[in-house]
C-alpha positions as CSV (number, residue, x, y, z in Angstrom):
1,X,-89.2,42.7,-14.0
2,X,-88.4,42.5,-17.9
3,X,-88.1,39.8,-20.2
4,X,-83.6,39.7,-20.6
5,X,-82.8,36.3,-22.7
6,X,-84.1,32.9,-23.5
7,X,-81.5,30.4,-23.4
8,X,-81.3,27.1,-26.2
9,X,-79.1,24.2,-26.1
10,X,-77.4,23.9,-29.3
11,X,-75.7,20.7,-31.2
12,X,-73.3,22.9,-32.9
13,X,-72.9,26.9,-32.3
14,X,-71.4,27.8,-35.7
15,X,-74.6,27.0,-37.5
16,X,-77.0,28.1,-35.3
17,X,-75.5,31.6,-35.0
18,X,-75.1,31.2,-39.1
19,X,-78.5,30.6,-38.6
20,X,-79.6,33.5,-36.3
21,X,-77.4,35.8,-38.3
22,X,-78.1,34.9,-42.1
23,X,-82.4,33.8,-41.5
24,X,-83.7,35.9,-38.3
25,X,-81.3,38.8,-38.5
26,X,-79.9,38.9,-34.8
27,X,-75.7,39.5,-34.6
28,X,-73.5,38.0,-31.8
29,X,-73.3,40.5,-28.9
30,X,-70.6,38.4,-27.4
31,X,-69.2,35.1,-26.9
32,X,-67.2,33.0,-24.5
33,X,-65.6,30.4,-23.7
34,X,-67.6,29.0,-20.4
35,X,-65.6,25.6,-19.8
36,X,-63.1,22.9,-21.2
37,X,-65.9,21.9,-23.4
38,X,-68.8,24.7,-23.6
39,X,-69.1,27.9,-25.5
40,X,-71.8,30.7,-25.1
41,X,-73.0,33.2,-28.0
42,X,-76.0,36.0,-26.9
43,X,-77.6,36.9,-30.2
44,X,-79.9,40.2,-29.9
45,X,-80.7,42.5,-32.9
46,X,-78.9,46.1,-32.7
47,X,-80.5,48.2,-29.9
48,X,-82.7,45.2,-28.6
49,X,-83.0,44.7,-25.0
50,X,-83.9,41.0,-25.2
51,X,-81.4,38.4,-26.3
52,X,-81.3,34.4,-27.1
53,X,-78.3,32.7,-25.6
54,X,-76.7,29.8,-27.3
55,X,-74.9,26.8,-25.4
56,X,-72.8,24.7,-27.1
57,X,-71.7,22.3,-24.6
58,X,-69.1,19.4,-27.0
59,X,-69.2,16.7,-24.1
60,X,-73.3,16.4,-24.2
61,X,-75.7,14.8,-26.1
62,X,-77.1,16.6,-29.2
63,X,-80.7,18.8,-27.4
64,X,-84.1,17.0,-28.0
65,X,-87.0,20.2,-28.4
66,X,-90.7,18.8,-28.9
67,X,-93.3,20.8,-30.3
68,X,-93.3,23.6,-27.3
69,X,-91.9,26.1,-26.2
70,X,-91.7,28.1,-29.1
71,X,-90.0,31.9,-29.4
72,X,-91.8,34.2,-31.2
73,X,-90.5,37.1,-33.4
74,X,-92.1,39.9,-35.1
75,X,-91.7,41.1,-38.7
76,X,-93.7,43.8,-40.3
77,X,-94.2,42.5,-43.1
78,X,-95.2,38.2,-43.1
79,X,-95.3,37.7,-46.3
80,X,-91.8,39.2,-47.1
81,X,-90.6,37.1,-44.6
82,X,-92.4,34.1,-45.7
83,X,-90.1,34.7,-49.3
84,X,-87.2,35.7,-47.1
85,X,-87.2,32.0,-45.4
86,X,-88.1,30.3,-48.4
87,X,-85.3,31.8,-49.9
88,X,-83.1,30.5,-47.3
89,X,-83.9,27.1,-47.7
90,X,-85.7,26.9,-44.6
91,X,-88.9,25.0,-44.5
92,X,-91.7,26.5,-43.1
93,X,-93.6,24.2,-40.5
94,X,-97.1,25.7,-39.9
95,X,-98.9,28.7,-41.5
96,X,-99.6,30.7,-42.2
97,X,-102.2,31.1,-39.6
98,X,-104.3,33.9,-39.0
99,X,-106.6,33.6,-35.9
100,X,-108.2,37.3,-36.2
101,X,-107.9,40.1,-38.4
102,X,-105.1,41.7,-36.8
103,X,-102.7,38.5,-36.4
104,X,-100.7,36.3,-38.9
105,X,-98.0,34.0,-38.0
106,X,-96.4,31.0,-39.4
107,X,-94.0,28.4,-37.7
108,X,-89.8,27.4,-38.5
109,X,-87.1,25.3,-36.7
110,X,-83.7,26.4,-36.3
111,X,-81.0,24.4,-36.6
112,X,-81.4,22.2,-33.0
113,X,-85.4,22.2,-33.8
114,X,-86.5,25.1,-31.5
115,X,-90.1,26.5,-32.9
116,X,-89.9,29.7,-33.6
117,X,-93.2,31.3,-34.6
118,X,-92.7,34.6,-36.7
119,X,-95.7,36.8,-36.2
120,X,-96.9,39.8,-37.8
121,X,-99.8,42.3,-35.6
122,X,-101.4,45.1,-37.7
């Protein structure tokens, strides 16, 4: 088996794939309609195999995420994107944290409040 997508229940598609697009870098790989009242976007970045699906369903409530799960993304470079995030106005939760000397993460929300940990490995 391989990892394919993680799916998140978004309030309101239009900002989260702003949000995808403009602060993590991923680009809609397609969207649909998928009902009276739902919409589907599949972010991935250019080439990548994995993918985060977006649901926008209109008719339910707004999504409720707690502290876990979190998705993690890697950068090269965490302190760049540190700046990059800041830049964006996007608050940075946790971190940076660096639990051994080859690891350095720090924590963000998106839009709906997913964690999503962006991780640098040397």
């Amino acid at each position: 088996m391989k990892f394919n997508f993680a799916t998140i229940h978004v309030a309101n598609l239009e900002a989260s794939i702003r949000f995808y697009e403009e602060v993590i870098g991923l680009k809609v790989a397609r969207r649909f309609p998928a009902g009276p009242n739902m919409e589907i976007a599949f972010m991935a970045e250019a080439g990548g195999a994995a993918e985060i699906e977006l649901i926008c369903d209109k008719g339910a409530e707004p999504p409720i995420y707690g502290e876990w799960p979190s998705l993690g993304l890697a950068v090269s470079d965490l302190d760049q994107a540190m700046e990059q995030v800041k830049k964006q106005g996007v608050e940075i939760v946790a971190g940076p944290i660096q639990p051994n000397p080859s690891t350095r993460f720090f924590f963000i929300h998106d839009p709906d409040g997913v964690n999503l940990e962006i991780i640098e490995q040397k």
